[in-house]
C-alpha positions in Angstrom: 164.9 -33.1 -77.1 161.3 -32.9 -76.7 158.4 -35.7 -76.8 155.7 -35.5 -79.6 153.3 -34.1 -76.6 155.3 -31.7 -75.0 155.3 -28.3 -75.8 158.7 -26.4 -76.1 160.4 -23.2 -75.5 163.2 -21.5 -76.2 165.7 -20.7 -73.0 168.5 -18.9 -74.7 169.6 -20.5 -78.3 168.0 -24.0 -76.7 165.6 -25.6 -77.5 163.8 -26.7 -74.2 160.4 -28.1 -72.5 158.0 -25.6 -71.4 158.2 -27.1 -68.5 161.6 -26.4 -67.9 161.8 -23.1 -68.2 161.0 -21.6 -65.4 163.2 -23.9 -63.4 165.8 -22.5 -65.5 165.1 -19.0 -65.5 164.7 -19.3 -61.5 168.1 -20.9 -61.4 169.8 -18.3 -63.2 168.5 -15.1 -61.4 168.8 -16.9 -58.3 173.0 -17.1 -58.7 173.1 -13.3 -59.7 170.7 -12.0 -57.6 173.5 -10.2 -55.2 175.7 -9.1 -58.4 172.4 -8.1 -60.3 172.0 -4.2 -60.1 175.8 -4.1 -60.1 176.1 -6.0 -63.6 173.2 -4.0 -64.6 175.2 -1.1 -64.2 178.3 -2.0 -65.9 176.6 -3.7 -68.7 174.9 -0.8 -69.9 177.5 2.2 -67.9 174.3 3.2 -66.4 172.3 3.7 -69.3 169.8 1.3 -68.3 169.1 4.1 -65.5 168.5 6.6 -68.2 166.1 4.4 -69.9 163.7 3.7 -66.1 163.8 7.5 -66.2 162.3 7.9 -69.7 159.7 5.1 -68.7 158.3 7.3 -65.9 158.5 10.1 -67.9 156.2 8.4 -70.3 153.9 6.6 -67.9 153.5 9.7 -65.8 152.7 8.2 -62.2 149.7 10.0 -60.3 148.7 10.0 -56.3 146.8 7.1 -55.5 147.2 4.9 -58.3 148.4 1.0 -57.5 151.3 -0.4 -59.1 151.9 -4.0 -59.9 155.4 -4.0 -61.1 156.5 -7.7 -62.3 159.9 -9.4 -62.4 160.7 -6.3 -60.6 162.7 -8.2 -57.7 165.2 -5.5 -56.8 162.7 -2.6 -56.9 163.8 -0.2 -59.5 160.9 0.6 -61.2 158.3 0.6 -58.0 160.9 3.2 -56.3 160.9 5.4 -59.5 156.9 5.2 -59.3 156.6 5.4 -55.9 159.1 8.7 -55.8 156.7 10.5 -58.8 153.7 9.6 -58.1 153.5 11.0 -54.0 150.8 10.9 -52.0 148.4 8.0 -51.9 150.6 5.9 -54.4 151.2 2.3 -53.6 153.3 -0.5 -55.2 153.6 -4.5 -55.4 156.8 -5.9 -56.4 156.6 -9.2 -57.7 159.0 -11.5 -58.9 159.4 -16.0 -59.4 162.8 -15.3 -57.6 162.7 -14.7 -53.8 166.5 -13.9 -53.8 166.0 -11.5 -55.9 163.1 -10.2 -53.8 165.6 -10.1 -50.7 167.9 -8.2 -52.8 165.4 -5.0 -52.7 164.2 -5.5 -50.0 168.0 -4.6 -48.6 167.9 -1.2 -50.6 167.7 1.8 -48.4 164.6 3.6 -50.6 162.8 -0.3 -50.0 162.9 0.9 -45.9 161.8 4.3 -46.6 158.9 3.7 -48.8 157.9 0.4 -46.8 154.5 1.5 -46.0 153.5 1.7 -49.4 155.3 -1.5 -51.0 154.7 -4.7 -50.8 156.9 -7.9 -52.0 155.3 -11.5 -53.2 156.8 -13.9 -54.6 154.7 -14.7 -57.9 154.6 -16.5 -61.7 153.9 -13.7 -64.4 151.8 -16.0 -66.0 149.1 -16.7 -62.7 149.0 -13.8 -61.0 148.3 -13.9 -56.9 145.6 -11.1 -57.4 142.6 -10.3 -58.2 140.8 -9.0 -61.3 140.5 -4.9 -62.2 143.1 -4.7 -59.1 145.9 -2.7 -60.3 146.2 0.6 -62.0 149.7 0.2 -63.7 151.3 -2.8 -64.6 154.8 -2.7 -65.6 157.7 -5.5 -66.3 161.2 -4.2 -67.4 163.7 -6.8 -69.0 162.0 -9.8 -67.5 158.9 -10.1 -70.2 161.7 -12.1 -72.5 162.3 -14.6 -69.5 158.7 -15.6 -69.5 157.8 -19.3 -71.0 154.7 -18.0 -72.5 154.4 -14.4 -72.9 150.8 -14.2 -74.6 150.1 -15.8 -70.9 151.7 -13.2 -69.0 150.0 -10.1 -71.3 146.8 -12.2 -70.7 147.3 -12.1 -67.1 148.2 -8.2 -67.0 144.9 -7.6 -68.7 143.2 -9.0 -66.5 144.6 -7.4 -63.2 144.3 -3.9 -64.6 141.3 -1.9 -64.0 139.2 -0.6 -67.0 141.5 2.9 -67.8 144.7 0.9 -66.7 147.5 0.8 -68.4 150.4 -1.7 -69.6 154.1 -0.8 -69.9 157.2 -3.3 -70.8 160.8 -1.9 -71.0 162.5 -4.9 -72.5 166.1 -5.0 -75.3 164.7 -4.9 -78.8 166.3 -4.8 -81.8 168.7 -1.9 -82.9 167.4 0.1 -86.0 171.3 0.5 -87.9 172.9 -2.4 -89.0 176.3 -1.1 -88.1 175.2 -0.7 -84.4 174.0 -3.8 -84.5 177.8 -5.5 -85.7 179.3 -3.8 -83.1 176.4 -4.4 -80.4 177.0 -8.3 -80.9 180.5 -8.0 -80.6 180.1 -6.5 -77.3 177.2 -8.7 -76.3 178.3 -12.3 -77.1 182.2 -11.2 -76.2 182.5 -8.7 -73.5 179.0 -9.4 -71.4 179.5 -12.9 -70.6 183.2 -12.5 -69.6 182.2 -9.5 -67.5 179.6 -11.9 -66.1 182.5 -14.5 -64.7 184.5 -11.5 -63.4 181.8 -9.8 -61.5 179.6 -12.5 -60.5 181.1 -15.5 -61.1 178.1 -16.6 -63.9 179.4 -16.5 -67.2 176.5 -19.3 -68.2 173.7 -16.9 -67.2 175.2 -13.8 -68.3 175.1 -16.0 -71.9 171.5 -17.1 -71.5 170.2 -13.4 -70.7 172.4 -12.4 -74.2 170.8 -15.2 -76.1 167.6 -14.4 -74.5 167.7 -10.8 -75.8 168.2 -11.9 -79.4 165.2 -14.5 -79.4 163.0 -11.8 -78.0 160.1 -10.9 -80.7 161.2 -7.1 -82.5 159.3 -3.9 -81.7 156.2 -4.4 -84.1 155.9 -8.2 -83.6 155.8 -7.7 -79.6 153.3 -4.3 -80.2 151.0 -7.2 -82.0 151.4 -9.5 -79.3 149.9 -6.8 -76.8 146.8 -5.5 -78.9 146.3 -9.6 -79.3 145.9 -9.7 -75.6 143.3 -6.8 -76.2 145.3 -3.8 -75.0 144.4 -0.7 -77.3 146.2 2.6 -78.2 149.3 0.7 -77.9 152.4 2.4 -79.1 156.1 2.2 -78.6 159.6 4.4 -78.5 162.8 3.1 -79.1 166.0 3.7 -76.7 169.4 4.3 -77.9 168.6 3.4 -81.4 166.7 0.4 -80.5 168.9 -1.4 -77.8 166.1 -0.9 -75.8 162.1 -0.2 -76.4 159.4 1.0 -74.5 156.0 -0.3 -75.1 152.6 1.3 -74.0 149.1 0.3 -73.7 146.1 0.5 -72.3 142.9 -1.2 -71.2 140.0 1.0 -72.3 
């Protein structure tokens, strides 16, 4: 329960302080850290490779531009920028979970591109940087984890130059309502068992299932970026809308 002047926040299907949150998120990405990019894998038989592919496709990196990639702790996304965008290009992985930071760091592409990334351990919501910093900003399946997400949109505003641009990969909501029976079947059955198996986490592997359904759907979160004052923004759904990618830009 919460106290008449407390704020509260949703972690999962529970009801919780803001203030807990983030203890709570930290927790659960710090027990899965090591299993993370292998669960990733199985979760989604690789798709979720598929879908990092058709968010640089979209976002089209360029030499010299500075990426801030957040909740990016195993380095993913800023090794897929890094790789298109060639010469000049630079990255900052951030993420609220320093295991998870370790975790990429341990990745053979983190030691080949290590003159051009950089790792901090960071709150999406008070970012360690300065204004008009970055060129890109991205966040892919952690924007849902965030206590207050019109804080962390706020904050990627703000560390984007003028021209900059904003883009989320997060789980959305699937467009066919048969896909959708089936899709919680498989969510709320088969993820969190394979969660126990593989990494021994069947409560977190539960949270980051309830997490996905609690998550705002494709036009809601679109509002929620051109109320942070992001323009042109747009978005494309993935495999029917398991997935979407959201774009825009700060003009």
């Amino acid at each position: 329960m919460t106290s008449d002047n407390q704020r509260s926040t949703h972690f999962g299907f529970q009801e919780v302080d803001e203030a807990q949150k983030a203890g709570l998120v930290h927790g659960v990405f710090t027990r899965v850290a090591g299993r993370y990019d292998l669960m990733n894998d199985l979760m989604s038989a690789g798709i979720h490779r598929a879908w990092k592919d058709a968010m640089m496709d979209w976002l089209a990196p360029r030499p010299g531009q500075r990426l801030l990639d957040v909740a990016g702790g195993t380095g993913d996304i800023a090794f897929r920028f890094l790789r298109r965008a060639g010469e000049g290009a630079s990255a900052v992985v951030l993420d609220m979970t320093e295991s998870m930071l370790v975790e990429g760091r341990r990745r053979a592409e983190a030691e080949a591109l290590a003159d051009r990334l950089d790792w901090v351990v960071g709150d999406a919501m008070a970012l360690p940087f300065p204004d008009a910093s970055v060129d890109v900003y991205t966040i892919s399946f952690g924007i849902r984890n965030v206590t207050r997400i019109e804080d962390a949109l706020a904050e990627a505003f703000r560390v984007l130059r003028p021209g900059g641009r904003l883009m989320v990969l997060e789980f959305s909501r699937v467009t066919s309502a048969p896909l959708q029976r089936l899709y919680d079947v498989y969510s709320f059955n088969v993820i969190p068992a394979m969660g126990q198996v593989v990494a021994g986490e069947r409560d977190s592997y539960q949270y980051l299932v309830e997490s996905i359904r609690r998550f705002p759907d494709q036009e809601s979160f679109a509002g929620m970026i051109r109320a942070a004052g992001f323009e042109q923004v747009k978005y494309r759904n993935l495999s029917m809308g398991v997935a979407a990618l959201h774009s825009g830009w700060k003009l």
